[in-house]
N, C-alpha and C positions, 0 to 999 in steps of 0.2 A: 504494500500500500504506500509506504513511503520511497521516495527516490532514495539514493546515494552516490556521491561522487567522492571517487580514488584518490588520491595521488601520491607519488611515491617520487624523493629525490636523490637523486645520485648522477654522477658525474658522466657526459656524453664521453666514449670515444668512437673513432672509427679512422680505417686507414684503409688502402687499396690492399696491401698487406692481410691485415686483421679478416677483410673479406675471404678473401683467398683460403687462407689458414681456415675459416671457420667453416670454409663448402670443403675444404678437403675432412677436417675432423670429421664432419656430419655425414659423410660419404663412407668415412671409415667406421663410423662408430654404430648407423644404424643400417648394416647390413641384412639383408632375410636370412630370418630361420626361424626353426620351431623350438619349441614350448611342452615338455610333459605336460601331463592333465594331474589338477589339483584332486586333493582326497574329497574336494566337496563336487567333484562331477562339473568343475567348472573351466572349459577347453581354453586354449591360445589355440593360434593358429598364425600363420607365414604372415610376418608383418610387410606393408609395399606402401611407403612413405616417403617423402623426400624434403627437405627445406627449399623453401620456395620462394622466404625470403628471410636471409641467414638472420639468427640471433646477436642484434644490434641497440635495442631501445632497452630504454629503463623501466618501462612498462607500457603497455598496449592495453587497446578493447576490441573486443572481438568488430567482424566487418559487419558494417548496413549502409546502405544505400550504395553499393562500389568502392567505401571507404572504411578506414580505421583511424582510431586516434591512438597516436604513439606519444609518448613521454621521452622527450632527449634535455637533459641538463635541467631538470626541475619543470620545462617550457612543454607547453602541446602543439604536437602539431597533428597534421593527416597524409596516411600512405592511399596509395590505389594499392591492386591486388598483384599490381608490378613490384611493389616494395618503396617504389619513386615517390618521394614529400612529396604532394601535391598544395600542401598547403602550410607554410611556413611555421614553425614551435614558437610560437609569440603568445600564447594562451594560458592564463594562469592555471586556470582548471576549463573542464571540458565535463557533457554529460556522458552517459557511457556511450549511446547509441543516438542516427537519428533518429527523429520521430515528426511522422507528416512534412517530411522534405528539410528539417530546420533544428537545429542543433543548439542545446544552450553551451556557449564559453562565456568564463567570467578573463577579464584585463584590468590591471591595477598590480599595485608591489606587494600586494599580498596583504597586508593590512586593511587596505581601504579597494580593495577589488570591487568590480561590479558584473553584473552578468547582465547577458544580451541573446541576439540569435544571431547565425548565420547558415545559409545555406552551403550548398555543394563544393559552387564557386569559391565559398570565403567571403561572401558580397555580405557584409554587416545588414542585416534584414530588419532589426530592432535593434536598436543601439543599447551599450550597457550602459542602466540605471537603476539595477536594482540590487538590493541584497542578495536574493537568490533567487531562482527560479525553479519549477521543474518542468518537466518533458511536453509538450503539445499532444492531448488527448481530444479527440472530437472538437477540433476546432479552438481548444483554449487552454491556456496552461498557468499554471499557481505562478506566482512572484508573491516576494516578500520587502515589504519596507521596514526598517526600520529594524536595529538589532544586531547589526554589522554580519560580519561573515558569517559566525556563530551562530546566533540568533535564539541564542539560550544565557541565563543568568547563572550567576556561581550554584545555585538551588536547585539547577535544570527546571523550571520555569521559561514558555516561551515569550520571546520578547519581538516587538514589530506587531505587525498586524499583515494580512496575506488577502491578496483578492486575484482577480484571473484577467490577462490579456488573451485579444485575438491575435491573429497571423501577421495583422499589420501594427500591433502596437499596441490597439486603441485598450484601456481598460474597458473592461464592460461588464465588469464585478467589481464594485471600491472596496480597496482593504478592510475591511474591517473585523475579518475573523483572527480567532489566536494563530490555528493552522487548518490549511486546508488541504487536498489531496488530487489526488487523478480524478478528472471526469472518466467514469462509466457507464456505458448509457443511459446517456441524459440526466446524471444525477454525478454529487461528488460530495465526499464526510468532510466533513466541517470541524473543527473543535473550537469548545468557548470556555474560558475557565474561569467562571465567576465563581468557581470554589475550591477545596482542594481539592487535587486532581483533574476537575472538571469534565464535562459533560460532548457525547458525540452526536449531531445532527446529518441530518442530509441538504443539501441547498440546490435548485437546478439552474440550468442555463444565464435565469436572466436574474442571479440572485436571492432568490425566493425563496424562503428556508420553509422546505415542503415536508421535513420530519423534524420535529422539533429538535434540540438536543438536550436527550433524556438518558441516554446509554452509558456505561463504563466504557466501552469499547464498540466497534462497528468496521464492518470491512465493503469494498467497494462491493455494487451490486455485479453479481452474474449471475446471466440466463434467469433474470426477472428475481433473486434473490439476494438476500446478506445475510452475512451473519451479525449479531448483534448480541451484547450482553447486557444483563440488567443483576445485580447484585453477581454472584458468583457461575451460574451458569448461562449458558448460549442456544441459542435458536434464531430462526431468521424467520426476515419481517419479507413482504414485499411493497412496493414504489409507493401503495398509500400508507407503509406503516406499519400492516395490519401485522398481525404473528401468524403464518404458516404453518412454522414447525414450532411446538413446544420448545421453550428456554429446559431442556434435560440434560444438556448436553457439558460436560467440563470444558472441552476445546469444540468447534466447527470451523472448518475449512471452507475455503468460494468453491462454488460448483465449478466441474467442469464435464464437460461431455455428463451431463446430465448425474452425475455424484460427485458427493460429498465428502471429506471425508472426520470422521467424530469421534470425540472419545466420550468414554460413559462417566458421569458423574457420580462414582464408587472409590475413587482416591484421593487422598490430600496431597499426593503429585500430581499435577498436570498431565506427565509425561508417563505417568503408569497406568494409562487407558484404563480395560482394553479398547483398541480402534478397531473400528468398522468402517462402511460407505454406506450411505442412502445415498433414496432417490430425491423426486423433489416433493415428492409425498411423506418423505420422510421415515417410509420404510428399508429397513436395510435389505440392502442389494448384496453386500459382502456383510456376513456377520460379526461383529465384533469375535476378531482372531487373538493368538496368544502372542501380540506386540504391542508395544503403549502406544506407538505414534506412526501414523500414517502420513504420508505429505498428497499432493494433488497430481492428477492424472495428467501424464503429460506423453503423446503417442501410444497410449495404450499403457502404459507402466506408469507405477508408482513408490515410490520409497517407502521401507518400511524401517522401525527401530526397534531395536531389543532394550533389557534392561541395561544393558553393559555400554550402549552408543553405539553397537555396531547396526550397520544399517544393509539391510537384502532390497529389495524387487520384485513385485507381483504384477500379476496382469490384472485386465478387470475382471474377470472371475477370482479374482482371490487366490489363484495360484503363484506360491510362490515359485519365480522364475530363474533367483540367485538368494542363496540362502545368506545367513548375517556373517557376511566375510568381507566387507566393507568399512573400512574406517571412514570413509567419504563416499560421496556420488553427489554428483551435479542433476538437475533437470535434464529428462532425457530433450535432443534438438537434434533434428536430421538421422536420425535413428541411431543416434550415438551418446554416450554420457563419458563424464571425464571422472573417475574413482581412483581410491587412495584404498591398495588391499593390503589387508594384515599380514597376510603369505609375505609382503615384502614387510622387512622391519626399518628400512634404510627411507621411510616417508616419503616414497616416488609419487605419481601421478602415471595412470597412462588412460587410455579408451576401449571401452566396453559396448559391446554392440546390444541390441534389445532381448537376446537368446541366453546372455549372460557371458556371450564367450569373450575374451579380450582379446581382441585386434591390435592393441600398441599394450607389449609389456610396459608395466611400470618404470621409469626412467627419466622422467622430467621433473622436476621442483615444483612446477605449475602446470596447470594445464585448463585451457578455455574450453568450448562448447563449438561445434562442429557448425561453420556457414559459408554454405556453397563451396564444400567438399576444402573449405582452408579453416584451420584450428591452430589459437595460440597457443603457444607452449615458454616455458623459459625453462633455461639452464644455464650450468656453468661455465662460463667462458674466463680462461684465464686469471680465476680468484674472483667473478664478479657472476652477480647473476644478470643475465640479458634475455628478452624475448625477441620470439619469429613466432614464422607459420610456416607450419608446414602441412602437406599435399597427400591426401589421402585417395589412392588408386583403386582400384577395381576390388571396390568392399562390399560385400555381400551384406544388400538390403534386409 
């Protein structure tokens, strides 16, 4: 529900040299081969990868719209999927991705930064003047005045007040909330803290605060629902309000493909379910299983978690697809997820296809999420950690 923006500082280099060295290491180092099969029935198979654009920056985000935002000497700039800057490191911070053709960068020395938009070109589309922004959702996106970069008090209390511009500028929500959030269809959470803690609303389009703000908590609407809480447990309302599904629930997840996913209100941990899936009736579709926490459906899989933090993979039937031998997994994208397994103890990163099998042994420090067949990764280069991307070949959908 919230954005978040990276950044990470360490020192540019690069040399004609440095490249060379690092397509020969990468050439040596990720040759094909295979893989035994794990005691948990979980296969490798012939990895066919290549660097495509050697590990050079000090931090990346993965690619959208034909571009990436890379990080060189504290500065942002933008690659195409040739590796070539197309847009010069002069950006204090950057969002992660575009969104609706238009990107927030904030410019300023860091102190007193502001954010703006710009497009593909780099053409400043809305000039910086605000504290922060976030991303463009159905036509509008949050800014924030007042509050500086931060926009929180030593108390973490928010400070500023937040309202929403269009594509060209114009406000057409005046600040006036504590914090607001992503438009969802046709509607966006609100927060107002006229107590402690404070209180979550809905407000649409033109302002309009069309659910009061009455909730502890509240998450964007999908597929005509939210989730929403009122003292300790959760249930979701829809667009006038009303309650759907009984507040029974300890945790509720946003629908996707038509489930949920919830935990039962039976523990004084959050995280010790058991979780299940409904539908949007509210009956379970996957029964509450023997793991505390389920995450949301993303290509057909979802994440599941043990008592201990390790994390497996089910389908939507509830079959599990990769048992709990994950210390990590990313949301699945393009039929791939990026996981951290216990098998390895040396805390690599590599990629796992949706059958459970690993396609890239563990071996990178980092690793992004699969777009348009190019996935960032970092590694070691010479005592320093650097990111690329590299090329994934003829992998079995």
């Amino acid at each position: 529900m919230n954005w978040k923006i990276f950044t990470e500082n360490i020192v540019e280099k690069s040399s004609a040299n440095y490249f060379i060295s690092t397509l020969l290491l990468a050439a040596a180092t990720f040759l094909l081969h295979m893989q035994p099969v794990f005691a948990n029935n979980t296969k490798l198979q012939a990895e066919a990868y290549e660097f495509v654009i050697p590990p050079q920056f000090d931090f990346v985000f993965d690619f959208s719209n034909g571009l990436a935002a890379v990080e060189i000497g504290g500065k942002w700039g933008f690659i195409d999927k040739s590796g070539k800057i197309v847009l010069q490191a002069i950006y204090e911070s950057t969002h992660l991705a575009f969104s609706e053709d238009l990107i927030g960068v904030s410019v300023g020395d860091g102190t007193n930064s502001l954010w703006g938009f710009i497009d593909k070109q780099g053409q400043m589309i809305i000039r910086p003047q605000f504290d922060d922004v976030g991303p463009f959702k159905e036509g509008l996106a949050a800014f924030r005045v007042g509050g500086g970069k931060n926009g929180w008090d030593a108390k973490g209390n928010p400070i500023g007040r937040m309202g929403y511009i269009d594509k060209e500028g114009k406000v057409v929500i005046h600040p006036k909330f504590h914090r607001t959030y992503e438009f969802s269809e046709g509607l966006a959470v609100f927060h107002e803290k006229k107590s402690a803690g404070g209180k979550y609303g809905y407000v649409d389009r033109n302002g309009k605060i069309v659910i009061s703000p009455i909730f502890q908590s509240a998450d964007s609407f999908k597929e005509g629902l939210a989730a929403t809480s009122l003292g300790d447990n959760f249930g979701y309302i829809n667009k006038g309000g009303s309650v759907v599904i009984p507040r029974k629930f300890q945790s509720a997840g946003s629908f996707t493909a038509g489930m949920a996913a919830v935990t039962e209100a039976k523990s004084e941990n959050i995280f010790l379910g058991p979780a299940g899936y409904i539908n949007k009736k509210g009956t379970y579709i996957i029964k509450p299983l023997d793991f505390p926490y389920g995450g949301e459906f993303h290509e057909g899989r979802a994440v599941i978690t043990n008592e201990e933090n390790l994390k497996g993979v089910i389908n939507r039937t509830g079959q599990v697809v990769v048992d709990y031998a994950l210390e990590e997994i990313s949301d699945y994208a393009n039929g791939y997820a990026g996981v951290r397994w216990k098998e390895f103890d040396d805390g690599s990163y590599g990629l796992m296809d949706k059958n459970g099998t690993l396609v890239i042994t563990p071996q990178f420090s980092r690793i992004g999420k699969v777009s348009d067949d190019l996935v960032r990764v970092e590694v070691d280069v010479r005592g320093s950690k650097k990111w690329g991307f590299i090329s994934l070949k003829s992998f079995p959908k």
